[in-house]
C-alpha positions as CSV (number, residue, x, y, z in Angstrom):
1,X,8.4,-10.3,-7.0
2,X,7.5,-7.3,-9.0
3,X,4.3,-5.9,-9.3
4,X,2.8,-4.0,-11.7
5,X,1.6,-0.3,-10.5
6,X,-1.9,0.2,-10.0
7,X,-1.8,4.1,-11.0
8,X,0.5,7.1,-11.4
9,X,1.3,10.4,-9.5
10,X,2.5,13.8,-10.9
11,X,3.3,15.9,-7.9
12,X,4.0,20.0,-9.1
13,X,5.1,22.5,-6.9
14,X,6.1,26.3,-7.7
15,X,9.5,26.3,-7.6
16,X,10.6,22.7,-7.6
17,X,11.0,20.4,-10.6
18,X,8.0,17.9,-11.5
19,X,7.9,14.3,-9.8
20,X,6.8,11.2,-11.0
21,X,6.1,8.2,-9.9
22,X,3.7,4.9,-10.0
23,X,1.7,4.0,-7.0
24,X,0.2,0.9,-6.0
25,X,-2.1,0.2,-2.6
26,X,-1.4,-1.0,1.0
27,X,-2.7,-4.1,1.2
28,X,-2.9,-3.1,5.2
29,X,-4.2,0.1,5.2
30,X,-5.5,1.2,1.4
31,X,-3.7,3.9,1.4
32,X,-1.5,5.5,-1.5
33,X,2.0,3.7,-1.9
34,X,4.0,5.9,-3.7
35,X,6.5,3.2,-5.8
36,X,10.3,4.4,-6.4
37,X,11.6,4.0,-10.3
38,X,12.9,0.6,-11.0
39,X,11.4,-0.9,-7.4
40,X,10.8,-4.4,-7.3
41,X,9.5,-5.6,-3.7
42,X,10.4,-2.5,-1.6
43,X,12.2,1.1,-1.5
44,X,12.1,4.4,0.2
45,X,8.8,5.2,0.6
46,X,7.2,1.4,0.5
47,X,7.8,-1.3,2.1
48,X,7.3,-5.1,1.2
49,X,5.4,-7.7,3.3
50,X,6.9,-11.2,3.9
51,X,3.4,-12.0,5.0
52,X,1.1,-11.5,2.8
53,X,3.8,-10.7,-0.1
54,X,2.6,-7.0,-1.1
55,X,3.6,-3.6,-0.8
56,X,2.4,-1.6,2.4
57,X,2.7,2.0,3.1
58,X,5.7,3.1,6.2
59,X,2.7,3.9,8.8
60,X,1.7,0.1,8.3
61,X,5.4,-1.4,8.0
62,X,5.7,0.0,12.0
63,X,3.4,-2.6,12.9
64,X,4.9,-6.2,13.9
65,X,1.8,-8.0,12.4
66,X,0.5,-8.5,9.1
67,X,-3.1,-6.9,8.9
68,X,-4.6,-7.0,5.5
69,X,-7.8,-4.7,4.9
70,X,-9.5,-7.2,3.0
71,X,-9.6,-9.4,6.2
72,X,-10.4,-6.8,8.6
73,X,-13.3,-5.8,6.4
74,X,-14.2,-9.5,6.5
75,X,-14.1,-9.6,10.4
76,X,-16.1,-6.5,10.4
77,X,-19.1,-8.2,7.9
78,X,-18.8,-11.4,9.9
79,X,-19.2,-9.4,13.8
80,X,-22.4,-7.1,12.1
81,X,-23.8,-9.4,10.2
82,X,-27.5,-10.1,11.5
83,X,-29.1,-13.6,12.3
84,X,-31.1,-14.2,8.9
């Protein structure tokens, strides 16, 4: 599945030639995920979840368990939420 980046990065250093590169968001964490050229599901610096099919960051691909924010902010509004 390919999915269309959410935003773009141009990194500049003295020195060193300019990179490029779309990024998209970890569905586990929200961090930055930092797309290679022509990627479609996965490469070097992203990783692809069979679980909740969308890109996650390396930190997050450690992990054996899928863990979208989205539902961990849900559980978190759900546990503070006070009797109305």
């Amino acid at each position: 599945m390919r999915r269309r980046a959410d935003g773009y990065i141009s990194i500049t250093e003295p020195g060193k030639p300019l990179r490029e590169a779309d990024t998209t968001q970890c569905s586990h964490c929200s961090g930055v995920v930092v797309l290679t050229p022509g990627e479609s599901g996965g490469g070097v610096e992203s990783r692809w979840c069979s679980q909740c099919s969308k890109h996650i960051c390396g930190a997050c691909a450690q992990h054996a368990t899928c863990r979208p924010f989205e539902k961990m902010l849900e559980a978190l509004e759900r546990r503070n939420r006070l009797p109305g």
